[in-house]
PDB file with one MODEL, atoms N, CA, C and O in Angstrom:
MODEL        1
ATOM      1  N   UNK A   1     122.667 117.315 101.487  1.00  0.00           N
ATOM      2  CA  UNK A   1     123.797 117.109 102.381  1.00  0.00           C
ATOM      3  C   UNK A   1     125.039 117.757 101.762  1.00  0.00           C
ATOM      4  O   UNK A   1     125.132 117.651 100.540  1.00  0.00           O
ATOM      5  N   UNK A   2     126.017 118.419 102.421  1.00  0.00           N
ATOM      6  CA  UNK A   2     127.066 118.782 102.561  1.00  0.00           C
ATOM      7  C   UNK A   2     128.222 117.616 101.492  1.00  0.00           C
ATOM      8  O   UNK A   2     128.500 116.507 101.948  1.00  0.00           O
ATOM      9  N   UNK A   3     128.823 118.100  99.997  1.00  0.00           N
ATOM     10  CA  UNK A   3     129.501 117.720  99.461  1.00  0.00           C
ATOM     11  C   UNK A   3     130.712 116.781 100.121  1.00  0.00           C
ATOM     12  O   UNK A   3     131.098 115.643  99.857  1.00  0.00           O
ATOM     13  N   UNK A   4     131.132 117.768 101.093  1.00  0.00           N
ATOM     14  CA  UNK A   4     132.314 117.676 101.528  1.00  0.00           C
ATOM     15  C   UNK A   4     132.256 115.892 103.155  1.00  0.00           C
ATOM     16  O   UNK A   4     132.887 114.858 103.373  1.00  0.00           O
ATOM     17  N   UNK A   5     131.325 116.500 103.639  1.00  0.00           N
ATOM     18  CA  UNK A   5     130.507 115.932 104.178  1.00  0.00           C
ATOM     19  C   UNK A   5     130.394 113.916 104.065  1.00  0.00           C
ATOM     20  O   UNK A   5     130.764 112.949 104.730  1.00  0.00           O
ATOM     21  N   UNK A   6     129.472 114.257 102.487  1.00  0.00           N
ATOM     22  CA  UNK A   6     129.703 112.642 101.691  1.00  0.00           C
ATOM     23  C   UNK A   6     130.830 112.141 101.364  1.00  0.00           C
ATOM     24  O   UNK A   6     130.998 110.922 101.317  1.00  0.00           O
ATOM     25  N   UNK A   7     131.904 113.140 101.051  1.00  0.00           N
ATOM     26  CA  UNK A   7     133.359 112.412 100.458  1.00  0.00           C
ATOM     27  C   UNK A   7     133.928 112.225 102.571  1.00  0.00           C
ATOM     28  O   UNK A   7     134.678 111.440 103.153  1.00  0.00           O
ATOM     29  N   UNK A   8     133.401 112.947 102.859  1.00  0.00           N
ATOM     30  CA  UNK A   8     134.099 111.883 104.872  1.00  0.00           C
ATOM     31  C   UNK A   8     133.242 111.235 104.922  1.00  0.00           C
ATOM     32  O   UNK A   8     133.492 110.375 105.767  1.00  0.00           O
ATOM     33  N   UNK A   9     132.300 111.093 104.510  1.00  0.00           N
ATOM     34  CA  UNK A   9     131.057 109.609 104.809  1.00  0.00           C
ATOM     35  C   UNK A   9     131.664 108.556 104.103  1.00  0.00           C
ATOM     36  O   UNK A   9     131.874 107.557 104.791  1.00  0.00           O
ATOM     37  N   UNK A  10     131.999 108.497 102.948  1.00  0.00           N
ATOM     38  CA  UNK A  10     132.039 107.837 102.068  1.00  0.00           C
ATOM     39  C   UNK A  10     134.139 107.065 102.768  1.00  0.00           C
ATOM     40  O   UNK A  10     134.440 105.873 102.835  1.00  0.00           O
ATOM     41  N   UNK A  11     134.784 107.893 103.018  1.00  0.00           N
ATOM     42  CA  UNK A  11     136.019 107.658 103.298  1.00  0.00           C
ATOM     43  C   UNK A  11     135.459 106.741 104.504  1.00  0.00           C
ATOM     44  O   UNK A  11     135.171 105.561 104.305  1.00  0.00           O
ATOM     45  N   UNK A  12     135.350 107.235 105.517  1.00  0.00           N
ATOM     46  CA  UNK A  12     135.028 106.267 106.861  1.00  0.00           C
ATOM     47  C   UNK A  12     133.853 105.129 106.785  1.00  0.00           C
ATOM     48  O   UNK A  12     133.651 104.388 107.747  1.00  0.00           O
ATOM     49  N   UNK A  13     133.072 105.039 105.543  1.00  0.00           N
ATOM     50  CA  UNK A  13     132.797 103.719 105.145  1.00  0.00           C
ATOM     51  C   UNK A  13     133.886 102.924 104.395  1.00  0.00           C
ATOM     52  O   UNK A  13     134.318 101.811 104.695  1.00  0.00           O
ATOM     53  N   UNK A  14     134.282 103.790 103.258  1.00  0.00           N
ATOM     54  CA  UNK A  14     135.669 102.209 102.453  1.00  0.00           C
ATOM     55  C   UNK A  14     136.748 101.919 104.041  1.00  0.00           C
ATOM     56  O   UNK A  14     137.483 100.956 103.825  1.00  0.00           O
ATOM     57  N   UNK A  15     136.898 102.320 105.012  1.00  0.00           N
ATOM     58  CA  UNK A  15     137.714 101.683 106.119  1.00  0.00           C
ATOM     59  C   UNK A  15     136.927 101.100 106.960  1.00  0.00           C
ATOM     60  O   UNK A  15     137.528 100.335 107.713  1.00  0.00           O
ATOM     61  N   UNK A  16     135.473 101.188 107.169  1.00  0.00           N
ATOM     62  CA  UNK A  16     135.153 100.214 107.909  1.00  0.00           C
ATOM     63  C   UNK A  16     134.662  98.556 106.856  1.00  0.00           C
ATOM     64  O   UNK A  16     134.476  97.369 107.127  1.00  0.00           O
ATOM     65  N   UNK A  17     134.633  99.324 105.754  1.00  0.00           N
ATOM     66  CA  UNK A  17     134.992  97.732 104.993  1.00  0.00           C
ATOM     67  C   UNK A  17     135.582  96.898 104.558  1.00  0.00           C
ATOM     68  O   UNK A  17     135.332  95.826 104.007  1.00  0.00           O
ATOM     69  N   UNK A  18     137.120  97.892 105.060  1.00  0.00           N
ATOM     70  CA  UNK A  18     138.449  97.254 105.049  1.00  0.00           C
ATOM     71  C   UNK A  18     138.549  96.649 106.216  1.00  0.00           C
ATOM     72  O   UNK A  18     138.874  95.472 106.372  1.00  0.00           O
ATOM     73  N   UNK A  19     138.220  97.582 107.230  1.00  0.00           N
ATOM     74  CA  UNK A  19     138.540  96.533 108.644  1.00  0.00           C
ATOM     75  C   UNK A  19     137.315  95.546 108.798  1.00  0.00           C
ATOM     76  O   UNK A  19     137.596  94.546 109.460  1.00  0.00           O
ATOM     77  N   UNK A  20     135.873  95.618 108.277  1.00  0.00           N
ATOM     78  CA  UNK A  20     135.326  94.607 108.822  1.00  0.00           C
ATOM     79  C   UNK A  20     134.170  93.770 107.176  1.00  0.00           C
ATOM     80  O   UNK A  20     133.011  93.864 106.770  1.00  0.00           O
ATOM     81  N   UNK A  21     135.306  93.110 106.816  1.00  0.00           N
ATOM     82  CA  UNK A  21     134.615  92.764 105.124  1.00  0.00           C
ATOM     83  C   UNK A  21     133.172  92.162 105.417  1.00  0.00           C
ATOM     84  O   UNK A  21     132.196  92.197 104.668  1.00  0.00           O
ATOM     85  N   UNK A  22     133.238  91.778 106.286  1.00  0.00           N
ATOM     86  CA  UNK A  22     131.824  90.420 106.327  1.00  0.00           C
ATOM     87  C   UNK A  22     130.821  91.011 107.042  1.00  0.00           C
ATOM     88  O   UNK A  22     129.843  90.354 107.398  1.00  0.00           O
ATOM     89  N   UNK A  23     130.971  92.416 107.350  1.00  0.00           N
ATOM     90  CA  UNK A  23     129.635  93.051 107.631  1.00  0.00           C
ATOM     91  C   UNK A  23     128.830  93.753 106.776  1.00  0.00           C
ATOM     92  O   UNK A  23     127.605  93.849 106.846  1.00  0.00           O
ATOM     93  N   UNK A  24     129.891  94.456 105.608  1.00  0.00           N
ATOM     94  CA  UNK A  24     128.592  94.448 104.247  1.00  0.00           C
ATOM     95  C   UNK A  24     128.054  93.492 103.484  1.00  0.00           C
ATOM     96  O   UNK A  24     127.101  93.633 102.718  1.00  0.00           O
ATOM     97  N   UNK A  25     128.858  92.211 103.758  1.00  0.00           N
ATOM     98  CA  UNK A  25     128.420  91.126 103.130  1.00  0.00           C
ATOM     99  C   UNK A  25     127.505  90.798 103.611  1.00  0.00           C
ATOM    100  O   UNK A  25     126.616  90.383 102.868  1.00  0.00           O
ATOM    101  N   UNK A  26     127.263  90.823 105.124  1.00  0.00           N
ATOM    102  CA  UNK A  26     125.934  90.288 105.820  1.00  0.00           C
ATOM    103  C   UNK A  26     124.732  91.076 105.158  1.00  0.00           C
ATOM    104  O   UNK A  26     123.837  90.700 104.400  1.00  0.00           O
ATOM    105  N   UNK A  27     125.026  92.268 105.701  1.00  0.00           N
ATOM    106  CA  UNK A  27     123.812  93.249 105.455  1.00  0.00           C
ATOM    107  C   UNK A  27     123.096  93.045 103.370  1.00  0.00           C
ATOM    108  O   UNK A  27     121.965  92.982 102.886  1.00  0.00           O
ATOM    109  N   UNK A  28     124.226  93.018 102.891  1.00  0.00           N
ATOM    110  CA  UNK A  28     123.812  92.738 101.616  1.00  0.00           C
ATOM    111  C   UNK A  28     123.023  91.139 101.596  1.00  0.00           C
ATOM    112  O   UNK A  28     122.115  91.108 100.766  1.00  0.00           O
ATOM    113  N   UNK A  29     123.141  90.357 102.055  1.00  0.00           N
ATOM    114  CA  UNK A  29     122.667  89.167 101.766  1.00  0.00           C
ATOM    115  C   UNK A  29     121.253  89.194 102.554  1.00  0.00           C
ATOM    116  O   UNK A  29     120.189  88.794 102.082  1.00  0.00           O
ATOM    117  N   UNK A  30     121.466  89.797 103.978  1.00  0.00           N
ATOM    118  CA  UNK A  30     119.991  89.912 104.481  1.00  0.00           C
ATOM    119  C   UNK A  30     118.738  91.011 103.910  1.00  0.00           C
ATOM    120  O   UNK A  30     117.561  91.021 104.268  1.00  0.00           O
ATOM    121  N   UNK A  31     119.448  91.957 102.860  1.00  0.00           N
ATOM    122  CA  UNK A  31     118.631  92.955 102.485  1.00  0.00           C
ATOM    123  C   UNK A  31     118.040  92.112 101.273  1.00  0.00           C
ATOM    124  O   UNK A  31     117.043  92.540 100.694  1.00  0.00           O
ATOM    125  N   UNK A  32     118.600  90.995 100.905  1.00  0.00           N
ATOM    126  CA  UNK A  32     117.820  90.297 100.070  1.00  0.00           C
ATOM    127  C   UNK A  32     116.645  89.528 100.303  1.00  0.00           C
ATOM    128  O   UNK A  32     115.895  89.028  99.463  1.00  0.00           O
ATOM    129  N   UNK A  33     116.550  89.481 101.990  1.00  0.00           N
ATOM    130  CA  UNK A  33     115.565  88.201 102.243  1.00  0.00           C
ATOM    131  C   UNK A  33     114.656  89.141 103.220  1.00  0.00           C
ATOM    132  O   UNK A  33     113.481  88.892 103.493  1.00  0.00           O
ATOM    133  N   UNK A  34     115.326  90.157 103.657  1.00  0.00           N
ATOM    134  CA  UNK A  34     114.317  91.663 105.021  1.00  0.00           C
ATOM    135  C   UNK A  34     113.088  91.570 104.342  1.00  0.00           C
ATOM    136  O   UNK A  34     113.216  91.522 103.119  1.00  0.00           O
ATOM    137  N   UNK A  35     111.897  91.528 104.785  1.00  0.00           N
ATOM    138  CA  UNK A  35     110.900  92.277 104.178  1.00  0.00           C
ATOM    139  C   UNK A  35     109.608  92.425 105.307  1.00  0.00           C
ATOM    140  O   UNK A  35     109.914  92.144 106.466  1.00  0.00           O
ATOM    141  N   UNK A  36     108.844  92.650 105.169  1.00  0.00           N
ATOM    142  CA  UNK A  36     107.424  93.040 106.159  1.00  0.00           C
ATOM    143  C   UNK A  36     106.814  91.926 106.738  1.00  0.00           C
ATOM    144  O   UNK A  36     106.162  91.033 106.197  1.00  0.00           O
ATOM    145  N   UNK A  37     107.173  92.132 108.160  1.00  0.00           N
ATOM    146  CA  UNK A  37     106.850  91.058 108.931  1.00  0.00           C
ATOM    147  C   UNK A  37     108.173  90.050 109.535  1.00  0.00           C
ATOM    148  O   UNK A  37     108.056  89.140 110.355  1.00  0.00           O
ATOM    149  N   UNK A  38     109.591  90.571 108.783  1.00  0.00           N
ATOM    150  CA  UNK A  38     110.747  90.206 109.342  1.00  0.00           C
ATOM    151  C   UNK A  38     110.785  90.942 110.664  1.00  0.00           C
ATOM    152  O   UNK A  38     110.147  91.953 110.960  1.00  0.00           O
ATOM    153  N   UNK A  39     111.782  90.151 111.531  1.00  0.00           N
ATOM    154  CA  UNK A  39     112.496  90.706 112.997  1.00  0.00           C
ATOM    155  C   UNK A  39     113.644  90.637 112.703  1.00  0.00           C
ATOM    156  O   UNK A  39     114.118  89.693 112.071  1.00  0.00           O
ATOM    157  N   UNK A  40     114.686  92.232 113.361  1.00  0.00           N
ATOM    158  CA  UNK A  40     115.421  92.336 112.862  1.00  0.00           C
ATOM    159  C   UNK A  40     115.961  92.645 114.540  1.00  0.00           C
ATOM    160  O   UNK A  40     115.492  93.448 115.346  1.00  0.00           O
ATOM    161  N   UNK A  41     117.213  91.603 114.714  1.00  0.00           N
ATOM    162  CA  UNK A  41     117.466  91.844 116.372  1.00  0.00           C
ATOM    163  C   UNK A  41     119.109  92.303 116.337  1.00  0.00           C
ATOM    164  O   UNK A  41     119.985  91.810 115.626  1.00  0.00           O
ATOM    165  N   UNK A  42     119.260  93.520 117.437  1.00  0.00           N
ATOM    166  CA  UNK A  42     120.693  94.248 117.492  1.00  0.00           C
ATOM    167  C   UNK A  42     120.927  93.696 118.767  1.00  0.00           C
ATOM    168  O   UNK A  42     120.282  93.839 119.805  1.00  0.00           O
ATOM    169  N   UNK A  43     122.148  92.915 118.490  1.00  0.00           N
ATOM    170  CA  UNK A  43     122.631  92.731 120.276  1.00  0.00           C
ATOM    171  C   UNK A  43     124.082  92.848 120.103  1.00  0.00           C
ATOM    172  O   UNK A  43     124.830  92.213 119.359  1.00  0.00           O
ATOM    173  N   UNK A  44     124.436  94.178 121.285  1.00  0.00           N
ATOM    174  CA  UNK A  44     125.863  94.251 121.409  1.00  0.00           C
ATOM    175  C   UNK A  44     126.283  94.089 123.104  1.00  0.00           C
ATOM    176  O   UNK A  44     125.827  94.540 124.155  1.00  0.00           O
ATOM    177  N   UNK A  45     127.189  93.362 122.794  1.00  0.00           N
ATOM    178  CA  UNK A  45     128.171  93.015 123.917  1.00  0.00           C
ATOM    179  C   UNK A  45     129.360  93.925 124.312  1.00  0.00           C
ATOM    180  O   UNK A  45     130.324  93.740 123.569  1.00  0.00           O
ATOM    181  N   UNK A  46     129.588  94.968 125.390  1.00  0.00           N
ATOM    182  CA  UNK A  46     130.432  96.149 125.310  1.00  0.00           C
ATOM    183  C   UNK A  46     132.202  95.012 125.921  1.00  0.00           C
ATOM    184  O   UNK A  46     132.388  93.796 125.896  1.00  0.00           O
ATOM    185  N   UNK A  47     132.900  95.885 126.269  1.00  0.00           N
ATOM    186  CA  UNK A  47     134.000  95.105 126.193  1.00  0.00           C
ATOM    187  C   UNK A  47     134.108  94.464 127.860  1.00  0.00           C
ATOM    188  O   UNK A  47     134.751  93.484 128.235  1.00  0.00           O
ATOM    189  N   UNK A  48     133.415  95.207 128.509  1.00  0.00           N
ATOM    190  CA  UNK A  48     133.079  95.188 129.845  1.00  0.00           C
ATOM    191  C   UNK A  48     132.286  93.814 130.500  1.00  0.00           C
ATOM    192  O   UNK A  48     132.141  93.334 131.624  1.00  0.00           O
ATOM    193  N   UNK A  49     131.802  93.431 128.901  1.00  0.00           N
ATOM    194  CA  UNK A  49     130.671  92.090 129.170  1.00  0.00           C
ATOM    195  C   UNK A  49     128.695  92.792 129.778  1.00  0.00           C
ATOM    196  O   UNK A  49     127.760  92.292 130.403  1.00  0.00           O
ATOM    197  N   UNK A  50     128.867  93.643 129.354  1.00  0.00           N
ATOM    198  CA  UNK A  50     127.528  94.038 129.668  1.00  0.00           C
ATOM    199  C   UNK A  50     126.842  93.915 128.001  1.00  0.00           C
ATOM    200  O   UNK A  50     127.317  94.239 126.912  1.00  0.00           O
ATOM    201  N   UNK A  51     125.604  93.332 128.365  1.00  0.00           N
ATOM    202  CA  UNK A  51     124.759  93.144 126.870  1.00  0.00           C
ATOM    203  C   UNK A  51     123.259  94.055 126.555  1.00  0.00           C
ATOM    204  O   UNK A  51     122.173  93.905 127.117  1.00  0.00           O
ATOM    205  N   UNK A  52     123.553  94.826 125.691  1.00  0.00           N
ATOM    206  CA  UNK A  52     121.980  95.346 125.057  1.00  0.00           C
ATOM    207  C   UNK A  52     121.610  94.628 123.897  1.00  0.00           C
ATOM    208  O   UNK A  52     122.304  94.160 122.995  1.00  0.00           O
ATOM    209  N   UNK A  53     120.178  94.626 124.118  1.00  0.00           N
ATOM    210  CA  UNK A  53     119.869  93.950 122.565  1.00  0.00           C
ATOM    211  C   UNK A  53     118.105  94.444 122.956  1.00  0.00           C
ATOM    212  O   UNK A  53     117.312  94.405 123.896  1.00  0.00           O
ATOM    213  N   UNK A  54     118.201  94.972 121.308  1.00  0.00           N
ATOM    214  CA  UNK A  54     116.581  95.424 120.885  1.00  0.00           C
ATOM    215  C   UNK A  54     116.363  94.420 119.718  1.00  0.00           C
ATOM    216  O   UNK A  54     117.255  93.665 119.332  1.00  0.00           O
ATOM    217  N   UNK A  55     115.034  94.467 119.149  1.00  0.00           N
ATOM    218  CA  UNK A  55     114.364  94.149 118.268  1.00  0.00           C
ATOM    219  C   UNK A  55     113.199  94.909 117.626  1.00  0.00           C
ATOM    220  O   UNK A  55     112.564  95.746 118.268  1.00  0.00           O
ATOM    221  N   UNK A  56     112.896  94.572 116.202  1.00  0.00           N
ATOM    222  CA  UNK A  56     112.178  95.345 115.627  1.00  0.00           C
ATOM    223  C   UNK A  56     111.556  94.767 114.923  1.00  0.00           C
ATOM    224  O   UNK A  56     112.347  93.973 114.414  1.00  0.00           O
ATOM    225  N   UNK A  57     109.893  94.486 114.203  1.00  0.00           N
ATOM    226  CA  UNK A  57     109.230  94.265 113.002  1.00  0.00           C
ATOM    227  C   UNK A  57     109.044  94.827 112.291  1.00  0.00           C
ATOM    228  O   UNK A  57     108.523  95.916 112.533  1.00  0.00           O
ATOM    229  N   UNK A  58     109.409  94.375 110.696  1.00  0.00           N
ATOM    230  CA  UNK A  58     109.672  95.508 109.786  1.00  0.00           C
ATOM    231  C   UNK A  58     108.002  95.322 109.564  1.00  0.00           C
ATOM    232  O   UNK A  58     107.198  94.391 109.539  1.00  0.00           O
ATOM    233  N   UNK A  59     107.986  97.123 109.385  1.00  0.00           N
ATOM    234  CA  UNK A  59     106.489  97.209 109.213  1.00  0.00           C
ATOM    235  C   UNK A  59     106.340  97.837 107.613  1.00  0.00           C
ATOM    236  O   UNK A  59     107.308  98.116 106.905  1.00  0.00           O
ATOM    237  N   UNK A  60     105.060  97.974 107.262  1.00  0.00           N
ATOM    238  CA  UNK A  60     105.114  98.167 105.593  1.00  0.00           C
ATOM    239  C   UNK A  60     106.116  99.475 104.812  1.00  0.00           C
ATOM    240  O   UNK A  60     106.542  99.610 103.665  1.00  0.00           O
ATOM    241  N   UNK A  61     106.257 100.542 106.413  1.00  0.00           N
ATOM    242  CA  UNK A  61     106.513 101.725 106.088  1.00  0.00           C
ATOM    243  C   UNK A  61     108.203 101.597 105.918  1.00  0.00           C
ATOM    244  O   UNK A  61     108.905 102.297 105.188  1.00  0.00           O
ATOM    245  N   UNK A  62     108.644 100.488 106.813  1.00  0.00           N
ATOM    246  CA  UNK A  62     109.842 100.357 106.380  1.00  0.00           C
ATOM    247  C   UNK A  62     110.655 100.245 105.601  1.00  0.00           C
ATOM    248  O   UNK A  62     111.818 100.647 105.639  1.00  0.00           O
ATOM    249  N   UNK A  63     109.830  99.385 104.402  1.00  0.00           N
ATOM    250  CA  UNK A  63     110.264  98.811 103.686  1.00  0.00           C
ATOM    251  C   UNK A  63     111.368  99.609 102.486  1.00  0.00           C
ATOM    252  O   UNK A  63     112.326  99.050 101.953  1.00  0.00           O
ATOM    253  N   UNK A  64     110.924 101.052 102.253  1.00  0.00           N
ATOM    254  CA  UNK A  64     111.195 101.795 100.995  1.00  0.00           C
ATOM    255  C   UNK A  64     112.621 102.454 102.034  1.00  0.00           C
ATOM    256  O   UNK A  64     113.686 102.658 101.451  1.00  0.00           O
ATOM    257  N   UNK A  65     112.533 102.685 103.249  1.00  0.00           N
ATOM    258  CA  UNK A  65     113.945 102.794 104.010  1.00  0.00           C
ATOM    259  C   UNK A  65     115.016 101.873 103.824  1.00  0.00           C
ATOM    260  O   UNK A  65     116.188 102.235 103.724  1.00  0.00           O
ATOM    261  N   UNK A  66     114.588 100.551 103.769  1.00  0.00           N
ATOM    262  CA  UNK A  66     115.413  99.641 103.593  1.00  0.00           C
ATOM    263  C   UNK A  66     115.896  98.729 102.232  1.00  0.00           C
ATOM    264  O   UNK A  66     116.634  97.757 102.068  1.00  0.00           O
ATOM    265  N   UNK A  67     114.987  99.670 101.271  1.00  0.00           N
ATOM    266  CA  UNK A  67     115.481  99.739  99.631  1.00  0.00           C
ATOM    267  C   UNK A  67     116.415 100.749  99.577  1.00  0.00           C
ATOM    268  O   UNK A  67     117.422 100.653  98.875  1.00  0.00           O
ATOM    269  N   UNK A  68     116.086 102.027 100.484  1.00  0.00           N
ATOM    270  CA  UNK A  68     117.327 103.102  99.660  1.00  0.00           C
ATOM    271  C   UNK A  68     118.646 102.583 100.432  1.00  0.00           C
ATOM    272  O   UNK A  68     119.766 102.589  99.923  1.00  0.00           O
ATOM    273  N   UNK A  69     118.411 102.227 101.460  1.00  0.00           N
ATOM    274  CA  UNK A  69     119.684 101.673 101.893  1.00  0.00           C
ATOM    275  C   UNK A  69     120.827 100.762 101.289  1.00  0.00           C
ATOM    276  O   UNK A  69     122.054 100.825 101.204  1.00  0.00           O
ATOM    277  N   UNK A  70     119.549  99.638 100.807  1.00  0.00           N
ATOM    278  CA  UNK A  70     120.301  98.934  99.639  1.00  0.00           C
ATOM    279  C   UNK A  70     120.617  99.068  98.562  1.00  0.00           C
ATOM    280  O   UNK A  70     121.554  98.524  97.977  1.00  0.00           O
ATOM    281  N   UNK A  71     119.894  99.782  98.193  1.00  0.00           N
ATOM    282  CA  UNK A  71     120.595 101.078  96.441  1.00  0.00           C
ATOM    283  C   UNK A  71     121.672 101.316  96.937  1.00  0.00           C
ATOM    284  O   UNK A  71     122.698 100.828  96.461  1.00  0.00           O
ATOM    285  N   UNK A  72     121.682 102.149  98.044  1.00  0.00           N
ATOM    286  CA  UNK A  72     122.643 102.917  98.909  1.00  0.00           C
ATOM    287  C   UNK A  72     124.102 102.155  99.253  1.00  0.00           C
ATOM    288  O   UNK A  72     125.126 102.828  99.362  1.00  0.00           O
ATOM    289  N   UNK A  73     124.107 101.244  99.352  1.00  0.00           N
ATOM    290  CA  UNK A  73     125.131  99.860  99.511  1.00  0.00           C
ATOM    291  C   UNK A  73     126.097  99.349  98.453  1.00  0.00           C
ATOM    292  O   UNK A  73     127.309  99.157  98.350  1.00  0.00           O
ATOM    293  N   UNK A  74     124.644  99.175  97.479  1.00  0.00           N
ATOM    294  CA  UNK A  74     124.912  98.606  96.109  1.00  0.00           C
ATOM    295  C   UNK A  74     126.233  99.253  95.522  1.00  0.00           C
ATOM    296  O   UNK A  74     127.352  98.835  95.225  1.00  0.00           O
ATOM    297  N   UNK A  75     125.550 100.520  95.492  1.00  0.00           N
ATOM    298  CA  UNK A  75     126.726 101.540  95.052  1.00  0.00           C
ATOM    299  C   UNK A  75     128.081 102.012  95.764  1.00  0.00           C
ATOM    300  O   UNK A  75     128.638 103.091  95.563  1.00  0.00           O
ATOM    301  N   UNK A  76     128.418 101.209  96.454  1.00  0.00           N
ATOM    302  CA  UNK A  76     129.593 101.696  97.593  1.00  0.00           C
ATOM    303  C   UNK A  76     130.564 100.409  97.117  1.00  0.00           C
ATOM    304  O   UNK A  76     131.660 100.232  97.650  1.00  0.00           O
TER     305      UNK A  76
ENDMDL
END
């Protein structure tokens, strides 16, 4: 990936963890307990009041996605 690239990745993550502290906190606390055979459910509510929501079972292949992520975290 593009040097330049990671230092704007990296900027527009430290502000979304300024504006929203308790969402890396979530994700860090659930990456402790995620593992194979967890359901992992997204539901968003737009401002309009209309709702999507999926779900997913983490399957075995997931799992090493959702370690680098949390390396990936760790370090931020």
């Amino acid at each position: 990936m593009n040097p330049m690239a990671l230092m704007k990745m990296k900027g527009l993550f430290d502000r979304f963890k300024a504006n929203h502290p308790k969402v890396p906190m979530f994700f860090t606390a659930a990456s402790k307990v995620v593992g194979e055979g967890s359901i992992i459910e997204i539901n968003i509510t737009t401002a309009d009041g209309k709702n999507l929501c999926t779900n997913m079972k983490v399957l075995p292949e997931d799992i090493e996605l959702i370690n680098q992520l949390k390396d990936f975290a760790a370090k931020q």
